[in-house]
VOBA-1610 file (N, C-alpha, C; in pm, whole numbers, padded with zeros to 5 digits, always signed):
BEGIN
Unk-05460-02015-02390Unk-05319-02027-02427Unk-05242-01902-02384Unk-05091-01899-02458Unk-04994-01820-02376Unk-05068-01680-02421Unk-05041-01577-02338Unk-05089-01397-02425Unk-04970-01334-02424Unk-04953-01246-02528Unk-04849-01159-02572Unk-04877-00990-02498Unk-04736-00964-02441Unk-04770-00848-02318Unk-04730-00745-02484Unk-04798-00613-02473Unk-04799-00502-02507Unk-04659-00441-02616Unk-04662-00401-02680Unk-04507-00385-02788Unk-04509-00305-02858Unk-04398-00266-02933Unk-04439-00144-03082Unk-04355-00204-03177Unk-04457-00358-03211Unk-04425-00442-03322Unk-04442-00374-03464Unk-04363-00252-03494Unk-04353-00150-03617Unk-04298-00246-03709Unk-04423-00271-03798Unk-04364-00320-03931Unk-04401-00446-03996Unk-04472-00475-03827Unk-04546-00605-03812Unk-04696-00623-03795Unk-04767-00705-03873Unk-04927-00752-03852Unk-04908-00796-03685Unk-05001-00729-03628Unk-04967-00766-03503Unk-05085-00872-03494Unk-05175-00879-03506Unk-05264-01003-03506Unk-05189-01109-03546Unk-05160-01148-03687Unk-05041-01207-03728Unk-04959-01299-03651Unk-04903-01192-03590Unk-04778-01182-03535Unk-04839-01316-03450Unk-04960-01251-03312Unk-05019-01282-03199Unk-05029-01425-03232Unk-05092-01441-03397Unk-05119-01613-03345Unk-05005-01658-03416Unk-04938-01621-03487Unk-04832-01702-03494Unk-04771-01749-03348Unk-04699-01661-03268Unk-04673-01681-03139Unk-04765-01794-03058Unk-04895-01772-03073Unk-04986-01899-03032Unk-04934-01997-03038Unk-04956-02043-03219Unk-04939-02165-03262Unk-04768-02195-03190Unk-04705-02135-03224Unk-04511-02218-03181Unk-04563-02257-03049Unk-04621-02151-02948Unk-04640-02210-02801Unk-04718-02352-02792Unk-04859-02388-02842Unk-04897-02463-02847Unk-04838-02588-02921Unk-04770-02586-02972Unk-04685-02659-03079Unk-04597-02720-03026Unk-04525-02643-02941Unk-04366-02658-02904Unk-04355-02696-02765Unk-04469-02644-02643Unk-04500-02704-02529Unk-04492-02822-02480Unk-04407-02875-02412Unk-04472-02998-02333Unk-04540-02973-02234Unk-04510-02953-02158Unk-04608-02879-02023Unk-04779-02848-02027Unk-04778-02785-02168Unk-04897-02742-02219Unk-04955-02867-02218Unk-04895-03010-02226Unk-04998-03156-02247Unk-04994-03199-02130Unk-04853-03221-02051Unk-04890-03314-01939Unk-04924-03261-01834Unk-04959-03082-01775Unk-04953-03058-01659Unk-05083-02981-01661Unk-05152-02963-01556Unk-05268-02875-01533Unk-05189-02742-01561Unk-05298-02654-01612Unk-05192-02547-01601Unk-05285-02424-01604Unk-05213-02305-01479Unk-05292-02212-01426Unk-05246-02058-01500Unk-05337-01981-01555Unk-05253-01883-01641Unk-05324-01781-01475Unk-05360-01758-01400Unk-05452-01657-01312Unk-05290-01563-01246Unk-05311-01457-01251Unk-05245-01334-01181Unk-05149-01403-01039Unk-05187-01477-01028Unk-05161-01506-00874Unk-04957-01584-00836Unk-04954-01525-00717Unk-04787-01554-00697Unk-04777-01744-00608Unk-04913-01721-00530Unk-04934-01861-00489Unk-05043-01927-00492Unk-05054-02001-00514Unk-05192-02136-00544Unk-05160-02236-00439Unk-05279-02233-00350Unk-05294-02296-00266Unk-05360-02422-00291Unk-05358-02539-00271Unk-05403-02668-00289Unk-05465-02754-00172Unk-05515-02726-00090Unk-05559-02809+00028Unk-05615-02960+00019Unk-05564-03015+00070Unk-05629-03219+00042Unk-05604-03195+00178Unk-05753-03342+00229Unk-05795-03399+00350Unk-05722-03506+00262Unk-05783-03597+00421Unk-05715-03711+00443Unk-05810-03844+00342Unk-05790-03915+00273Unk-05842-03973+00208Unk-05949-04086+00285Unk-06053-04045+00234Unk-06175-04188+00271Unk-06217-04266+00248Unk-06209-04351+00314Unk-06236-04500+00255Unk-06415-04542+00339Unk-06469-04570+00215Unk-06623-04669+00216Unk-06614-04818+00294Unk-06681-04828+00316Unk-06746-04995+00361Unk-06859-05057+00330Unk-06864-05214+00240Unk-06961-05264+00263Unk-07041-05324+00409Unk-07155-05295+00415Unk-07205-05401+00540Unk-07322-05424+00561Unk-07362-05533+00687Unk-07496-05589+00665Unk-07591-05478+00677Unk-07703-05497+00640Unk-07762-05368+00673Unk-07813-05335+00792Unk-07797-05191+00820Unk-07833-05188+00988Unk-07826-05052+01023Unk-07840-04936+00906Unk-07889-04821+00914Unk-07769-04714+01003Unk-07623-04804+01034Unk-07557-04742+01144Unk-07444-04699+01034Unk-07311-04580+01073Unk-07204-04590+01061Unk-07112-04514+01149Unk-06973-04495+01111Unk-06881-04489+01162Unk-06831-04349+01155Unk-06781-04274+01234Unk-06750-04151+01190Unk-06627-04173+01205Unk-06537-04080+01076Unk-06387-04069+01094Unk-06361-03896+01087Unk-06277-03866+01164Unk-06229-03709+01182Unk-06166-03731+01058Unk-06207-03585+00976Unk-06107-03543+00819Unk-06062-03414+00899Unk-05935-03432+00802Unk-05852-03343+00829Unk-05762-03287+00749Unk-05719-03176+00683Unk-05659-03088+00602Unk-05552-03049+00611Unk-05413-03037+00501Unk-05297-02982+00461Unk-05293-02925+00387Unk-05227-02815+00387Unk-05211-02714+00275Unk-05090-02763+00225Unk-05102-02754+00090Unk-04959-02777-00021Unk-05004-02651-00121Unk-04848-02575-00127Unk-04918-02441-00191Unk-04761-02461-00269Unk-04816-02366-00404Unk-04729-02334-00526Unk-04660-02218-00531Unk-04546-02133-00553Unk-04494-02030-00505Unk-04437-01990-00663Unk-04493-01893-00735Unk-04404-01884-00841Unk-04272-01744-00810Unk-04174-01855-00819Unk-04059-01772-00763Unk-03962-01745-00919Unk-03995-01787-01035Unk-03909-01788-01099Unk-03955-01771-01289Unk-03864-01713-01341Unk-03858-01646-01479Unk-03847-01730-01604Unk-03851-01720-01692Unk-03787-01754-01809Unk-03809-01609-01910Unk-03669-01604-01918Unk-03597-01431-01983Unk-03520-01512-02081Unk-03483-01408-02189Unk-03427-01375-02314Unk-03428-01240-02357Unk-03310-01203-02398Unk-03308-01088-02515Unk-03202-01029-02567Unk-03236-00983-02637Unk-03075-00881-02720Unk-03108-00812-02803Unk-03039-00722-02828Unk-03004-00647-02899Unk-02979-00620-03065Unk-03043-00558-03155Unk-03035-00529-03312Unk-03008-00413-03315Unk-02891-00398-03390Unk-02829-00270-03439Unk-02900-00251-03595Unk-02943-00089-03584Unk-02974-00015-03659Unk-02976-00077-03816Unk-02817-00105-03818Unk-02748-00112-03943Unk-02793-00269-03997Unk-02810-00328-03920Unk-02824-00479-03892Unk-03015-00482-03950Unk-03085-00422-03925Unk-03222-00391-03994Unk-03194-00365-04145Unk-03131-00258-04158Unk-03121-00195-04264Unk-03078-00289-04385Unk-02955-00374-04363Unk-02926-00442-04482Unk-03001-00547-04452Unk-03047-00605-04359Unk-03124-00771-04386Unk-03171-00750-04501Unk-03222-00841-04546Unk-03320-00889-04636Unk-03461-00977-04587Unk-03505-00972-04411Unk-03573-01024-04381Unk-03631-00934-04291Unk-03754-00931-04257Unk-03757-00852-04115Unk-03733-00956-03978Unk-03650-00843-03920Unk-03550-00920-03852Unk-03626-00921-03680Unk-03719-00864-03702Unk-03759-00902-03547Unk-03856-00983-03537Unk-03932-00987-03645Unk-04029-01095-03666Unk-03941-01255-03607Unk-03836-01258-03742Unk-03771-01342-03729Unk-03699-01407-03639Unk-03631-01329-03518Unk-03594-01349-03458Unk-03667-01366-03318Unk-03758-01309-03328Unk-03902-01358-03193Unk-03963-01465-03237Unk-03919-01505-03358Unk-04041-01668-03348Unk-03891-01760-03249Unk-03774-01746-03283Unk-03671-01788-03298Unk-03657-01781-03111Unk-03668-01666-03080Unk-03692-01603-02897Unk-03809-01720-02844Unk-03912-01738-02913Unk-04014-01791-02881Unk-03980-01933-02812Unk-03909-01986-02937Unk-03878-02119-02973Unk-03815-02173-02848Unk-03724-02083-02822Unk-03556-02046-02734Unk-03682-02090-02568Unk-03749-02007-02568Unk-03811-02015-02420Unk-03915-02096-02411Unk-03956-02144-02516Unk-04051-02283-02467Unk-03963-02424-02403Unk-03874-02426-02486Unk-03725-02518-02471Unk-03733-02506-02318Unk-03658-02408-02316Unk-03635-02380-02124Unk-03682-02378-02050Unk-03803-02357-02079Unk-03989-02398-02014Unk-04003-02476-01993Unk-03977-02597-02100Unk-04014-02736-02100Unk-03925-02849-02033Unk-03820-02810-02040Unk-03657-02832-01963Unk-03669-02838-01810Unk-03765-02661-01794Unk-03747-02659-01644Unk-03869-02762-01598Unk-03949-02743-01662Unk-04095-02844-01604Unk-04029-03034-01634Unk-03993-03054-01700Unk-03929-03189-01690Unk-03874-03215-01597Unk-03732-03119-01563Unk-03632-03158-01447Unk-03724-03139-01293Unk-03816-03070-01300Unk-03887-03031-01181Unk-03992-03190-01170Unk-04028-03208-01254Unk-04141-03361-01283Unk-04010-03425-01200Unk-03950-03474-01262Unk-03792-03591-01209Unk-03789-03572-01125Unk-03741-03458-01037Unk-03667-03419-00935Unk-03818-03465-00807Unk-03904-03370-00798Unk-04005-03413-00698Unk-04104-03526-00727Unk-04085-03578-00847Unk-04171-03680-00816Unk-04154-03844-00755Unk-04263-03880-00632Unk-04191-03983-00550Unk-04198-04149-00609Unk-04260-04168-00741Unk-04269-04277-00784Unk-04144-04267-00816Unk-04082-04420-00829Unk-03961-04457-00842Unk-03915-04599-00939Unk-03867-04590-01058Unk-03813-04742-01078Unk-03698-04704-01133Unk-03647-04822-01155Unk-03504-04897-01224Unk-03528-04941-01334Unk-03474-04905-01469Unk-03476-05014-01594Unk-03378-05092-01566Unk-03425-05196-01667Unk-03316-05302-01703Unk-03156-05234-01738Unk-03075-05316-01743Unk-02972-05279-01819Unk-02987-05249-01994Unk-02949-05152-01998Unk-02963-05115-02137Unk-03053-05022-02145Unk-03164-04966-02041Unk-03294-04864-02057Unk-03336-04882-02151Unk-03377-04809-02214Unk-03498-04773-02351Unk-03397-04805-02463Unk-03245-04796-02474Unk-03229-04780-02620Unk-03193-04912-02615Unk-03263-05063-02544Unk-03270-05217-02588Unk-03425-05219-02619Unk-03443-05249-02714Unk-03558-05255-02780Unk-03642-05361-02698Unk-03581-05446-02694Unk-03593-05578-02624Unk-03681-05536-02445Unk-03633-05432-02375Unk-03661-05401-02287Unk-03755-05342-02292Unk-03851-05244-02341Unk-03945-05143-02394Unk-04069-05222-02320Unk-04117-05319-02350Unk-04238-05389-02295Unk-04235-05378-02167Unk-04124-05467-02102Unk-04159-05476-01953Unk-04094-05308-01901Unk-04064-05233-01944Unk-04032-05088-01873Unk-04178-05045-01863Unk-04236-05061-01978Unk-04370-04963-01975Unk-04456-05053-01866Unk-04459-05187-01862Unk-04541-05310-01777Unk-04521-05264-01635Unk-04378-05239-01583Unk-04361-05189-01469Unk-04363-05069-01459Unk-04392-04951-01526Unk-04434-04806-01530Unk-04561-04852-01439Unk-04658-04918-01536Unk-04807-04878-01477Unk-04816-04938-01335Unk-04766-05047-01322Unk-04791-05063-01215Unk-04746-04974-01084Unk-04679-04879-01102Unk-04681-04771-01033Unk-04773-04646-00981Unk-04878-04709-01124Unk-04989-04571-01103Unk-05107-04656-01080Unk-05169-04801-01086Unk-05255-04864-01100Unk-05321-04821-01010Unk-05481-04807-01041Unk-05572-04789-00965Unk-05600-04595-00973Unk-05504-04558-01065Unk-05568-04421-01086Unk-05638-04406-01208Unk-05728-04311-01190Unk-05821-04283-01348Unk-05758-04256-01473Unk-05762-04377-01541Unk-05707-04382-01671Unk-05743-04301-01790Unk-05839-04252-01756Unk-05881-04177-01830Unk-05824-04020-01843Unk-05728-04051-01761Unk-05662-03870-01751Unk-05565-03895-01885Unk-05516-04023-01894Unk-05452-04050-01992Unk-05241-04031-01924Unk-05208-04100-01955Unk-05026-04055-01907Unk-04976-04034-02016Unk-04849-04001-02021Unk-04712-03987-02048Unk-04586-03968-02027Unk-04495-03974-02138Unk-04381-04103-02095Unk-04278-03970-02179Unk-04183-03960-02098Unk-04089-03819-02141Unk-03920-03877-02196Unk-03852-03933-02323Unk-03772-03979-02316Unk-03688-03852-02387Unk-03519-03900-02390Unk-03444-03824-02514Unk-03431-03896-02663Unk-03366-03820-02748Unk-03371-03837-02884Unk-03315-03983-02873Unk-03163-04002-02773Unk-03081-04102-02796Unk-03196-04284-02802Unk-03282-04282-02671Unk-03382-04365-02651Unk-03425-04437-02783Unk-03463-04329-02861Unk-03561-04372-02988Unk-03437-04493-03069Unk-03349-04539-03046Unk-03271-04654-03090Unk-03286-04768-03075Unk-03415-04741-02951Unk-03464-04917-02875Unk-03591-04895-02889Unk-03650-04754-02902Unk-03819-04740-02874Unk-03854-04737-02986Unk-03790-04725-03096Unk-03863-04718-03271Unk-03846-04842-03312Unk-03772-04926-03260Unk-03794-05059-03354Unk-03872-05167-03280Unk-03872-05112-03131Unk-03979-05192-03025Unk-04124-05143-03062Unk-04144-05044-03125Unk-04285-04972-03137Unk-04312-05031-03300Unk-04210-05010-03383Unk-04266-05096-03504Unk-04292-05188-03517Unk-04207-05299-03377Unk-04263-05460-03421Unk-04369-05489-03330Unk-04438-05396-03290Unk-04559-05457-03180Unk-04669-05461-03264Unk-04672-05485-03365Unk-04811-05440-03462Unk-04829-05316-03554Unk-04897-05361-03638Unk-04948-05238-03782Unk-04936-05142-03719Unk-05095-05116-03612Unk-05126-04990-03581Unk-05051-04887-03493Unk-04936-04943-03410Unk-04856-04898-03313Unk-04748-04832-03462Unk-04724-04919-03514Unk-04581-04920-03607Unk-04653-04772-03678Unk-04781-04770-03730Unk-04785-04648-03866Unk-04800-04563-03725Unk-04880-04523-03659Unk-04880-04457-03533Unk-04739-04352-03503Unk-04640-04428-03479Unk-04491-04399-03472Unk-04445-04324-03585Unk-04503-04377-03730Unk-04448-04366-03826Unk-04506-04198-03848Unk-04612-04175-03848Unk-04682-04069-03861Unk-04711-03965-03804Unk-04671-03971-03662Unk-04694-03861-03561Unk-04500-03842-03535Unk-04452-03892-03526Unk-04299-03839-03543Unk-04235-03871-03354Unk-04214-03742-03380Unk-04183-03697-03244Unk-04237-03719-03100Unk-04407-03679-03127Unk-04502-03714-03000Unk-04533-03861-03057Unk-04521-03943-02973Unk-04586-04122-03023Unk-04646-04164-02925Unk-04795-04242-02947Unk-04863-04304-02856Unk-04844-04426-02865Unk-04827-04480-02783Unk-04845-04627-02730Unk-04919-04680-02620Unk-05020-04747-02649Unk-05185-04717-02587Unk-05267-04613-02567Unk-05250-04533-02416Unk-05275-04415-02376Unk-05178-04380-02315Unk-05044-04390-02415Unk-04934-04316-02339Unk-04904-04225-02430Unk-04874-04067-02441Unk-04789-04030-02533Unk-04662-04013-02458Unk-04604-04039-02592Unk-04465-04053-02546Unk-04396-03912-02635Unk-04362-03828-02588Unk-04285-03717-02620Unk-04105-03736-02608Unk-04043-03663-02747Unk-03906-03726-02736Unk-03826-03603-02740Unk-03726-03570-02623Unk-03682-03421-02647Unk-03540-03421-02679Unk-03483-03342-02683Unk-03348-03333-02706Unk-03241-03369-02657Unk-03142-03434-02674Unk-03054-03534-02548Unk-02981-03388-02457Unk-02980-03426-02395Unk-02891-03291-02272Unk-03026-03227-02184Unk-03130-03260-02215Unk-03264-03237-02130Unk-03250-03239-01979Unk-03211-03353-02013Unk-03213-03449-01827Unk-03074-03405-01818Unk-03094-03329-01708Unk-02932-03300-01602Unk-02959-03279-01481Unk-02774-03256-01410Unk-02777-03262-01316Unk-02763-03077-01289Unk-02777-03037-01217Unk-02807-02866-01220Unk-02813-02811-01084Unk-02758-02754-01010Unk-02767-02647-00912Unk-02818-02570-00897Unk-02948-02454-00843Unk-02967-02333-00824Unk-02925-02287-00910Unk-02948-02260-01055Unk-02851-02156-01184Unk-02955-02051-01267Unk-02884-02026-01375Unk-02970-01956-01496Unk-03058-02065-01552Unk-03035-02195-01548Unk-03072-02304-01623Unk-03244-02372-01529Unk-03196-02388-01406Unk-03283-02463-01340Unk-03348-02340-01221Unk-03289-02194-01237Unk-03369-02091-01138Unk-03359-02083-01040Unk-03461-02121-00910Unk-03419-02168-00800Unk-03422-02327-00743Unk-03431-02374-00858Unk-03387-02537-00808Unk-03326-02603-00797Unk-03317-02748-00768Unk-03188-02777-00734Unk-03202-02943-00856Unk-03156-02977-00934Unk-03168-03155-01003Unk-03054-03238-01007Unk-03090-03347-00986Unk-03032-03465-01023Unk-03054-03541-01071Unk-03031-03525-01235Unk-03188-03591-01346Unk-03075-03662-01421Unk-02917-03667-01458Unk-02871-03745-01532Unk-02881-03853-01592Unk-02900-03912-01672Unk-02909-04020-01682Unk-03111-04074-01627Unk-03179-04015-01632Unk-03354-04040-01530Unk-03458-03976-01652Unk-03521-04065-01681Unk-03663-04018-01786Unk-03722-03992-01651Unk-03869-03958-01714Unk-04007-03938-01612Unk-04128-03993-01695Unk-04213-04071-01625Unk-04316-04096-01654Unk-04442-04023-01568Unk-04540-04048-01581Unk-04680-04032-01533Unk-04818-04012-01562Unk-04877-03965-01458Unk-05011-03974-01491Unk-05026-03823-01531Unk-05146-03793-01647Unk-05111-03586-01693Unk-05256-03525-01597Unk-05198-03397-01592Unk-05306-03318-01497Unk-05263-03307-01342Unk-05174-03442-01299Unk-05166-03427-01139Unk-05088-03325-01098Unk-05002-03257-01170Unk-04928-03174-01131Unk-04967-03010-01183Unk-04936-02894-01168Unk-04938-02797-01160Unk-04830-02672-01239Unk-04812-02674-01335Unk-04729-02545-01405Unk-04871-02427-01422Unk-04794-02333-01399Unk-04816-02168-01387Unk-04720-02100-01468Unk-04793-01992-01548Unk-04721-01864-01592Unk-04812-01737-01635Unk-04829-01684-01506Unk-04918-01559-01494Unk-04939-01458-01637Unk-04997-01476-01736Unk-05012-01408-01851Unk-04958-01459-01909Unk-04821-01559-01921Unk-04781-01641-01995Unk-04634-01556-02017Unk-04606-01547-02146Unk-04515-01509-02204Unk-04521-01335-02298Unk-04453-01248-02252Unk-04444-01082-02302Unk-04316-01100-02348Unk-04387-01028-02487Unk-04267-00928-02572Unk-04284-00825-02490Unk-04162-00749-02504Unk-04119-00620-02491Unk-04010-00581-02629Unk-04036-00469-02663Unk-03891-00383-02787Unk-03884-00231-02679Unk-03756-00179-02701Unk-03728-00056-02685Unk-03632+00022-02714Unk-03567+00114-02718Unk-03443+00189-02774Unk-03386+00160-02650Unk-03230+00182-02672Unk-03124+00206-02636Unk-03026+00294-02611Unk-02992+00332-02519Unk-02908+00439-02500Unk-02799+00423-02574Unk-02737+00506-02628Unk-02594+00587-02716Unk-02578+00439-02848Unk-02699+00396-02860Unk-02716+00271-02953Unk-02829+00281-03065Unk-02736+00217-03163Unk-02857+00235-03259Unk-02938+00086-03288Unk-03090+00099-03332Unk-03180-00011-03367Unk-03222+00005-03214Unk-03267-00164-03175Unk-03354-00211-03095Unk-03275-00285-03000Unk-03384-00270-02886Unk-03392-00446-02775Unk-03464-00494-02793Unk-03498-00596-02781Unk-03578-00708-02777Unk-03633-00806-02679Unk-03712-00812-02591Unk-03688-00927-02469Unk-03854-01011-02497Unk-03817-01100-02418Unk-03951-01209-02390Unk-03911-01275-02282Unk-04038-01280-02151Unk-04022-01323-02064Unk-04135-01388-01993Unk-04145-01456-01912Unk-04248-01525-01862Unk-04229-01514-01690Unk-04280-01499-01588Unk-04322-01578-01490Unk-04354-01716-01457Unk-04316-01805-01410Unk-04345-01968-01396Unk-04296-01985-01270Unk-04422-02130-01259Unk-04417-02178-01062Unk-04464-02305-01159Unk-04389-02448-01093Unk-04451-02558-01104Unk-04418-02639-00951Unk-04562-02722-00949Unk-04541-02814-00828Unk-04612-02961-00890Unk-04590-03037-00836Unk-04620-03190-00812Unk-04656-03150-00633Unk-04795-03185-00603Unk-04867-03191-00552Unk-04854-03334-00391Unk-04814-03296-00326Unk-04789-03397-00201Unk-04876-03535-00262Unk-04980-03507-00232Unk-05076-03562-00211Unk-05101-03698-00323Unk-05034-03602-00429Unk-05016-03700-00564Unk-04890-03709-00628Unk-04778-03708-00521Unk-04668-03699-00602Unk-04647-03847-00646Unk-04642-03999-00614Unk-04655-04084-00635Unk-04673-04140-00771Unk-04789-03999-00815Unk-04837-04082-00965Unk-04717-03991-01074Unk-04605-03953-01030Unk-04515-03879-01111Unk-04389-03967-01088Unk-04327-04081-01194Unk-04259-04157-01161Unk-04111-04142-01161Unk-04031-04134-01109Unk-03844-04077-01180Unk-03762-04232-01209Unk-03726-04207-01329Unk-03709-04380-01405Unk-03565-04317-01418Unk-03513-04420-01343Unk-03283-04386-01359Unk-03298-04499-01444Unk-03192-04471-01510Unk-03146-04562-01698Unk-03048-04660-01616Unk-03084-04801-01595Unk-02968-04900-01583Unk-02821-04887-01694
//
């Protein structure tokens, strides 16, 4: 899991501290479920796939066929951040009634998994080459929910099910997907009822994030160096085919301030994600009729 870079957490159990920070990351992650994910030092990850081979039955006769393989590199480039921080005045410690950096780094924490998870979504959407259309009405017609997910799979059929998928909607969705998931049966319905937020339906989890997730975004503070056109577009797929990175993960830093009193505060990460040539297919981008 994520590691915490070096600090002078004065005042604080720093063990404590450490897995608290754990748990929110693990907790609060999406990425952490649906994507392979590489914590190693490295700025690029190289991925090389040959050309795929295909077997033959035949009579027997001790002979076969040779086919030339041949190799592409698809490589990962982590070009980009997720930052936060500010500033506590002196005085601002002094009267809380809480300790205020504790407090406010679970709060920092929270802040950059969000934007983590934001950027790895819009990046899923944006490069991945599976493609459908819902019905009119998308996810929040209850009525529709069956055949969306019916024509999901058939997008990925014939890959190992056993990796298991998932299905990335917003809050608004759950208006067609909670009463389509309660009337399909007991076990789907308490399922929903009990896990909340993350919901399975078969071997799908279905994760539900915050409406304003999916956008459209330019090269910014928001999307880094990318570019989306996610308005209105869930994502489905298969988990593992794709690739998020964040070299050590996520560092605190505190330090003084010039002609200022109290603290800074920052937390930052390194991150590279790719969807993989080779398998971009099994990463589906679903536009909302």
């Amino acid at each position: 899991m994520n590691t915490v870079g070096t600090s002078t957490l004065s005042g604080v159990n720093k063990i404590l501290f450490m897995e608290t920070f754990q748990e929110i990351l693990k907790k609060a992650m999406i990425a952490e479920d649906i994507c392979a994910v590489d914590r190693s030092d490295s700025k690029y990850i190289t991925n090389p796939y040959g050309s795929e081979p295909t077997a033959v039955v035949q009579a027997v006769a001790g002979t076969y066929s040779v086919s030339a393989w041949t190799t592409t590199d698809d490589n990962l480039t982590v070009a980009d951040e997720i930052v936060y921080g500010e500033h506590i005045f002196g005085f601002e410690e002094v009267f809380s009634r809480i300790d205020l950096k504790a407090a406010r780094f679970e709060q920092m924490a929270y802040a950059c998994s969000y934007a983590l998870d934001k950027w790895v979504i819009n990046n899923l959407t944006e490069d991945g080459t599976g493609a459908y259309t819902t019905p009119v009405g998308g996810f929040t017609t209850a009525g529709n929910f069956l055949t969306i997910i019916g024509n999901l799979f058939t997008k990925v059929t014939g890959f190992a099910a056993r990796m298991g998928y998932y299905l990335v909607l917003e809050s608004g969705d759950l208006a067609g997907v909670w009463p389509a998931m309660a009337s399909n049966g007991f076990v789907t319905a308490d399922n929903a009822l009990r896990e909340g937020m993350l919901m399975k339906y078969g071997n799908i989890d279905i994760h539900v994030v915050r409406a304003g997730t999916f956008v459209d975004e330019a090269a910014t503070t928001v999307s880094g160096t990318k570019t989306w056109t996610n308005l209105s577009h869930r994502v489905f797929g298969v988990k593992g085919v794709t690739t998020y990175c964040a070299p050590r993960g996520l560092t605190y830093e505190e330090k003084g301030v010039s002609g200022k009193t109290g603290t800074e505060i920052d937390v930052w990460a390194l991150v590279g994600h790719r969807v993989w040539n080779n398998k971009a297919t099994l990463t589906v981008d679903i536009t909302l009729a």
